[in-house]
C-alpha positions as CSV (number, residue, x, y, z in Angstrom):
1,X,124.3,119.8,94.1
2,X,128.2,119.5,93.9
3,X,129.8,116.2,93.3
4,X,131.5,116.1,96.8
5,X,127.8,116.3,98.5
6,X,126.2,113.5,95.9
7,X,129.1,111.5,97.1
8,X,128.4,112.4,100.4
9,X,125.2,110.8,101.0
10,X,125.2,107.6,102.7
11,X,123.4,105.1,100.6
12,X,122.1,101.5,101.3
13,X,120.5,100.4,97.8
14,X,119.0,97.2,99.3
15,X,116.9,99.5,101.7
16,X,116.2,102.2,99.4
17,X,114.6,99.9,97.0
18,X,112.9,98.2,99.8
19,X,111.7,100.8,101.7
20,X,110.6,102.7,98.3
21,X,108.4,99.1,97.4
22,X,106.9,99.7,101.2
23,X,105.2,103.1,100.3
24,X,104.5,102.4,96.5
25,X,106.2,104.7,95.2
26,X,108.7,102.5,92.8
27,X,107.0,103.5,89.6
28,X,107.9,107.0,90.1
29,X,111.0,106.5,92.8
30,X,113.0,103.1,91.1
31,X,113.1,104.2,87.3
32,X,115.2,102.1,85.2
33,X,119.1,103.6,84.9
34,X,119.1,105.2,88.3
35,X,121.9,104.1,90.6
36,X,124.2,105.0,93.4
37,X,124.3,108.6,94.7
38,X,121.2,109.2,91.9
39,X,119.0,106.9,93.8
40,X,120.3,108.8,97.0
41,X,119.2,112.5,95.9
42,X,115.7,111.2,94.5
43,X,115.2,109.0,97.9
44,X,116.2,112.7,99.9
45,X,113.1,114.4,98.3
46,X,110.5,112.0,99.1
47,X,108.8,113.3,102.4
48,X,106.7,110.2,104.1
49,X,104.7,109.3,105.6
50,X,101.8,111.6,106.6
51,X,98.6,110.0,108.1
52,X,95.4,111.3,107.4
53,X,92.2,110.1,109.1
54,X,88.6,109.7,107.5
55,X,87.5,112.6,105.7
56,X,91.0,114.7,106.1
57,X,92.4,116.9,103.3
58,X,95.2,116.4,101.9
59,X,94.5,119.7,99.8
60,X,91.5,122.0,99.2
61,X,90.3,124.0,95.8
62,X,92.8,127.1,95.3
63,X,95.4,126.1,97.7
64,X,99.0,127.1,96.0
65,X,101.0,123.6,94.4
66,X,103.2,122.5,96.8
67,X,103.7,118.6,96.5
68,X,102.6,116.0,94.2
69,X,101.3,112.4,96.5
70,X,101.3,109.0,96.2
71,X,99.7,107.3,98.4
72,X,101.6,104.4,100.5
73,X,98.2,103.1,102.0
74,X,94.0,103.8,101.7
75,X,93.0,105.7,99.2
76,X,91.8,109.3,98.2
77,X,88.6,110.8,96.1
78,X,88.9,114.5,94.3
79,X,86.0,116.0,94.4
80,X,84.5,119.6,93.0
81,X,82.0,121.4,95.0
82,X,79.5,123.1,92.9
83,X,77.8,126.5,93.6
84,X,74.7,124.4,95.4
85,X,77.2,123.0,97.3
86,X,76.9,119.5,95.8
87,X,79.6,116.9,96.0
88,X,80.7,115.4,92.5
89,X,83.6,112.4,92.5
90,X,86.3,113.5,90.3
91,X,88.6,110.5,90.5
92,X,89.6,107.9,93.3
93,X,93.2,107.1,93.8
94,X,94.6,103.9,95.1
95,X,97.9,103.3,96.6
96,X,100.8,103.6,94.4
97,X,99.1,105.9,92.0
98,X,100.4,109.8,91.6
99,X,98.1,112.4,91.8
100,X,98.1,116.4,93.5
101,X,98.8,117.5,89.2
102,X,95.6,119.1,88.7
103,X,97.8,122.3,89.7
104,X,100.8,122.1,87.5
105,X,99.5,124.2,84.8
106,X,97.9,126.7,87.3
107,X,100.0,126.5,90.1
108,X,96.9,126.1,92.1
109,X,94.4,122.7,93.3
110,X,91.6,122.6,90.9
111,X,90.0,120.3,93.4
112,X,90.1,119.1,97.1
113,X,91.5,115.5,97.8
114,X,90.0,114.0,100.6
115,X,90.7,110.7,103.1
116,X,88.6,107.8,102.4
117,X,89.7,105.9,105.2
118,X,93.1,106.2,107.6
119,X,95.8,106.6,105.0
120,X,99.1,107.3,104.4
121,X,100.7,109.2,101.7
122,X,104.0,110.7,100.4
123,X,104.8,113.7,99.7
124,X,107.5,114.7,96.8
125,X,107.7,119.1,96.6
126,X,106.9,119.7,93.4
127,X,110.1,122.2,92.9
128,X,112.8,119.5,93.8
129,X,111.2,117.2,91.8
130,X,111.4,119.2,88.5
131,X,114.7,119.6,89.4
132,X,116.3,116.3,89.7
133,X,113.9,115.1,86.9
134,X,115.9,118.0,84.8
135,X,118.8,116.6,85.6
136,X,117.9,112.5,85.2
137,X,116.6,111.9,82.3
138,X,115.2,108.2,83.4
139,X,113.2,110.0,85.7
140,X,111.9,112.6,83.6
141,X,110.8,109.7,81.3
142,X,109.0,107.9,84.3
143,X,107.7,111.3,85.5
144,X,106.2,111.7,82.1
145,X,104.7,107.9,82.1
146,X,102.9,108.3,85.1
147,X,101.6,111.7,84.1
148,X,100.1,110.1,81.3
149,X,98.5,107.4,83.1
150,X,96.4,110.1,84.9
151,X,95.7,111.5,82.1
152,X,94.7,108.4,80.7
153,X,92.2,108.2,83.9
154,X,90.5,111.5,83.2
155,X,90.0,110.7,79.6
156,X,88.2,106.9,81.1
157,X,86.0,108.8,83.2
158,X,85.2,110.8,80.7
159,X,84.5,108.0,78.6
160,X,82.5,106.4,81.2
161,X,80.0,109.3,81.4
162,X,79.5,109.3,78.0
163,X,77.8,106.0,78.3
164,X,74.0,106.3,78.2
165,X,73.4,102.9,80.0
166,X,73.6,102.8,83.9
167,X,75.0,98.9,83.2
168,X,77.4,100.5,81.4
169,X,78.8,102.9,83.5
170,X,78.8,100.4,86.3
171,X,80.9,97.4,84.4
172,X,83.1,100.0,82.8
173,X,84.0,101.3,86.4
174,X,84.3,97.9,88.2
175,X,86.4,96.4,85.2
176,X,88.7,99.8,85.1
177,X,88.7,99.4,88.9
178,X,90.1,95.8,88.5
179,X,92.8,96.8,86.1
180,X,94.2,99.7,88.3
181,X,94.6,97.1,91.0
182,X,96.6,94.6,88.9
183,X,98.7,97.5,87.6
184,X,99.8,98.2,91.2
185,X,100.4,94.4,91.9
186,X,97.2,93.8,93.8
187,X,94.4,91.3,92.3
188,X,92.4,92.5,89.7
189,X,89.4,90.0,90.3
190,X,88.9,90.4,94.3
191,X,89.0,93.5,95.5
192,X,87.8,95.8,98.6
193,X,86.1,99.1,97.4
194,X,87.6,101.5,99.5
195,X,84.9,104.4,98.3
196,X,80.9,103.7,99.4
197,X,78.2,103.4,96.8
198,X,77.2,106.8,97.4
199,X,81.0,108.3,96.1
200,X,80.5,105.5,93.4
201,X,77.1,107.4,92.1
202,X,78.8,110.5,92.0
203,X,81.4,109.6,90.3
204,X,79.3,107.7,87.6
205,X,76.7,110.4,87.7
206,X,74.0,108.1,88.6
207,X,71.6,108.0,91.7
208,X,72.4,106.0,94.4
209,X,69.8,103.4,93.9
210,X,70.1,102.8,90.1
211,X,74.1,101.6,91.2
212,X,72.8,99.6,94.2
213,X,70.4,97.5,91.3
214,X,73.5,97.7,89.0
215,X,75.3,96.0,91.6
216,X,72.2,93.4,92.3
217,X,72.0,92.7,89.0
218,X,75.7,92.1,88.5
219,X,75.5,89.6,91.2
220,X,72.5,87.9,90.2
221,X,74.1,87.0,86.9
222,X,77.2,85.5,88.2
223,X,79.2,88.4,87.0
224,X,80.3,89.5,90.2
225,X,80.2,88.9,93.6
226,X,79.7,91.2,96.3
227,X,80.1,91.1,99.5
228,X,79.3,94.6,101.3
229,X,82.2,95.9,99.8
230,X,84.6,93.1,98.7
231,X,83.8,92.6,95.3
232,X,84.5,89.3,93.3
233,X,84.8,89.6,89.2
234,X,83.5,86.0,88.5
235,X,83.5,86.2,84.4
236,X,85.8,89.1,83.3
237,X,84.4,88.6,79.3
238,X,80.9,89.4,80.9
239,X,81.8,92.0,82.2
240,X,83.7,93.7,79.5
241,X,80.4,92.8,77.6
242,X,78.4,94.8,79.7
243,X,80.7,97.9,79.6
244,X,80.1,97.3,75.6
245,X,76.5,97.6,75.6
246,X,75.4,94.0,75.5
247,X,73.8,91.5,78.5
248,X,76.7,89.8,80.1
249,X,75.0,86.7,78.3
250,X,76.6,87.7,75.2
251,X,79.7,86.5,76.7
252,X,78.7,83.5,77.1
253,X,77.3,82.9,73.1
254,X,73.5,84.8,73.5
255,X,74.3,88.9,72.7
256,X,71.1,90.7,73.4
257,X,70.9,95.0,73.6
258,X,71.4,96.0,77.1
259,X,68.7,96.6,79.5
260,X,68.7,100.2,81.2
């Protein structure tokens, strides 16, 4: 882009940053050390918002890269399909989080991304945006960041399968949950599960029932509340006990091995 057309674009910071905060997108779209006309070409690529009901794709296994999202409300689950045709959770992505770069090495969706309730989401194309990151280096930086953080949250669901315990993989989840929401300035210790118990037991690799008991359990020992699907962390150190193999009582000065 030529210096005359940067200049050219009209530019009202106050609303860029503002309407940037609305959608959730200022970790990738407000990096530190981008101003004026800057701000303007990264605010031109951002494509929003796009709704998407219940149980809409926002992409499907093998479909070509196009855009990487973030969503501006709701949520999303990935999901493989298996040759039986069973459903497993990949990951769940709540608002302000990036995700769509399962196909950046291939250049095709390794996975489907589906609605889990009305949504919103913004679309950067995945070709402008290498190209302005090439040419700002505060938002390669923050490009790379958030990349990381996804990484990050394969490598923690990884982790949480690894765990033999069902307890386990339940507190790891709910505490992991809790610290994604503080990360995107929501409260980590009351929070509405916008996935059902069901994508919750795929995702941990458990049967429905043995999470419903987790849950139970949870509750019953003051750990958590739950409330269909609002979900209260009453003792965060029990919890993070739990997720470490102990009875949430250890927490409180009585460690004992963890119950299946």
């Amino acid at each position: 882009m030529a210096a005359n057309d940067r200049a050219a674009i009209p530019l009202d910071l106050v609303r860029l940053r503002r309407s940037c905060a609305e959608c959730s997108l200022q970790q990738l779209c407000l990096p530190a050390g981008i101003e004026g006309a800057d701000l303007g070409r990264l605010e031109a690529l951002v494509q929003r918002p796009r709704s998407l009901q219940p149980g809409d794709a926002l992409f499907r296994l093998h479909d070509p890269l196009g855009s990487v999202y973030v969503t501006s409300e709701g949520a999303f689950k990935t999901i493989g399909i298996n040759e039986a045709g069973e459903e497993h959770v990949l990951g769940f992505h709540l608002p302000g989080e990036l995700f769509g770069l399962d196909a950046i090495g291939s250049g095709k969706h390794r996975c489907e991304a589906i609605a889990l309730g009305e949504a919103k989401v913004c679309e950067l194309p995945f070709a402008s945006l290498s190209t302005v990151a090439a040419q700002l280096p505060s938002l390669q930086r923050q490009l790379l960041r958030v990349m990381g953080q996804s990484a990050d949250r394969d490598h923690d669901h990884v982790d949480v399968l690894s765990r033999r315990q069902a307890s386990e993989r339940i507190a790891m989840f709910l505490h992991g949950l809790g610290e994604r929401y503080h990360r995107i300035g929501q409260p980590g210790d009351d929070f509405q599960l916008p996935m059902s118990r069901d994508e919750i037991a795929r995702y941990l690799g458990l049967a429905l029932e043995t999470v419903s008991r987790g849950f139970t359990r949870l509750h019953e020992d003051a750990v958590i509340e739950v409330r269909g699907r609002r979900v209260r962390i009453l003792d965060a150190a029990a919890l993070h006990a739990v997720a470490n193999g102990c009875e949430a009582d250890s927490a409180r000065g009585v460690a004992r091995p963890s119950r299946a």
